[in-house]
N, C-alpha and C positions, 0 to 999 in steps of 0.2 A: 179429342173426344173419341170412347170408343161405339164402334157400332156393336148397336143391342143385337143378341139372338131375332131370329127370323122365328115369327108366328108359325106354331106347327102348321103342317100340311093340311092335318084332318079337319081343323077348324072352318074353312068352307068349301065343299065338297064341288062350286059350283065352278071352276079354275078349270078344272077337269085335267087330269094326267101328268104325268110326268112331266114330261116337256114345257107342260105349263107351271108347274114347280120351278124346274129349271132357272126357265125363264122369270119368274117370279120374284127368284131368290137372286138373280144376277139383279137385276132394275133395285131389289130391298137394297144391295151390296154397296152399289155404285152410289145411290141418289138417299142413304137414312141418314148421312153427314148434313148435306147440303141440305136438306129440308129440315134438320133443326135449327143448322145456324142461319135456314131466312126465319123458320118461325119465332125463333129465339131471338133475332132482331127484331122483328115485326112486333112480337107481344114485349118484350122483357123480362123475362119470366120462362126457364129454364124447366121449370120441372109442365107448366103449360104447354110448352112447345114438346117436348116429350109426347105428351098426350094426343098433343095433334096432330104430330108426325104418326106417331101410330096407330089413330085412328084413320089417318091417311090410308095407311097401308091396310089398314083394313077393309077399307070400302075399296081400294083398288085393287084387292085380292078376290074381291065377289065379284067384283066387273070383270074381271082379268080379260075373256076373250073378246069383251068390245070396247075396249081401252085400244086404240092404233098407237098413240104415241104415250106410254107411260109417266115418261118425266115430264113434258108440257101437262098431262094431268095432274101432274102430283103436284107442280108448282099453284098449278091457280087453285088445286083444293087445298093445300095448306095455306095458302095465300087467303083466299076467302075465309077459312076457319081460323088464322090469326085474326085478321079480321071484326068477325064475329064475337070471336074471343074478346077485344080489346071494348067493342061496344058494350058486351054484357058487364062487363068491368066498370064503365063508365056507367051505365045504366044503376048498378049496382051501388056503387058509392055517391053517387047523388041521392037514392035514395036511402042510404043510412048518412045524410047528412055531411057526409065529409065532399073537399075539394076535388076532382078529379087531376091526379098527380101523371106527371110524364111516368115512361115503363121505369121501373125495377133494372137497375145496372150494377152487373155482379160488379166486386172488385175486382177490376185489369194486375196480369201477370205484372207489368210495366209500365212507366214512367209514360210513356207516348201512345203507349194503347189507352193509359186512363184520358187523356186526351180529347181522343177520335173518339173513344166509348161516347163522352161529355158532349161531344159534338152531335155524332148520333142522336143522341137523347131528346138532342133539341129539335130534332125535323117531326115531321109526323110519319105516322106507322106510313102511310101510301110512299110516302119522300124515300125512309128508309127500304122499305119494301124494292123499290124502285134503284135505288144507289146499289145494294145489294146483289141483285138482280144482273144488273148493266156490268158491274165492276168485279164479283166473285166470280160469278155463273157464268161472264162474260155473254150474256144474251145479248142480241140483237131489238130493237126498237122496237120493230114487230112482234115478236117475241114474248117482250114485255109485256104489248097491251093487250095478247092476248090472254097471258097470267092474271093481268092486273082488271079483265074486262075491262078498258077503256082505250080509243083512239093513239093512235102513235104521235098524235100532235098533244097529247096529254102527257104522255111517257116523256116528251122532250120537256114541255115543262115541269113537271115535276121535277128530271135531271135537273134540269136549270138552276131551277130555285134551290133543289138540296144542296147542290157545288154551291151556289154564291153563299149559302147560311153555313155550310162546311169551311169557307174560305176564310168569312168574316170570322169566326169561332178560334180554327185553327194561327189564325195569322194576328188576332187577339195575343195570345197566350208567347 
């Protein structure tokens, strides 16, 4: 995946200075990968996650001086806006009558990524959100729940259940 250009400068004036550019554009650099491929897991839906990763960065570019920790921001607001995302979708096809279907899974480069994609598929957005999270990002428990708004004894079950539906899926096959 490549990383997109950085939102000019002049578009929120409210960052203030250099430095906070700087700074700005190191946090866009480091963290516009990883916050597509949780949105992009969490939604399924690639060009979605797109939109909300940079709508991320947009609202974290107007807050910029009262953001203390960037990346724990930017997880729980992509995180909540996949989210959101996923409901208005469910929302959405219920009311034109159709079934609400699991996310949208591109076709895997490989044989064993179609796999794991399939298995994915199977958990729900929190599950995956959650696997994600714990095993890319390698976050901590804490961490999590506080991405995920919910307790650390939640974040352990969800892990729980995504590995036992992961196991039984993978070990399936």
């Amino acid at each position: 995946m490549t990383t997109q250009p950085m939102p000019s400068a002049g578009s929120a004036g409210s960052a203030g200075g250099r430095g906070a550019d700087a700074g700005f554009a190191a946090v866009y650099a480091a963290h516009y990968d990883p916050m597509i491929r949780l949105a992009g897991l969490t939604t399924g839906d690639l060009a979605a996650a797109e939109d909300i990763v940079q709508d991320a960065f947009v609202a974290l570019y107007r807050r910029w001086p009262d953001v203390d920790e960037p990346a724990a921001w930017l997880r729980r607001v992509v995180a909540n806006r996949s989210t959101s995302w996923l409901r208005r979708r469910m929302v959405a096809r219920r009311h034109a009558g159709r079934h609400p279907a699991g996310p949208e899974v591109a076709p895997p480069p490989a044989a064993e990524d179609g796999a794991v994609r399939a298995a994915l598929a199977r958990l729900s957005a929190r599950q995956r959100a959650a696997v994600f999270l714990r095993f890319y990002l390698d976050l901590s428990e804490a961490e999590i729940a506080v991405t995920l708004a919910c307790r650390p004894g939640t974040v352990k079950s969800l892990l729980h259940r995504a590995l036992r539906v992961l196991r039984e899926v993978l070990d399936a096959d």
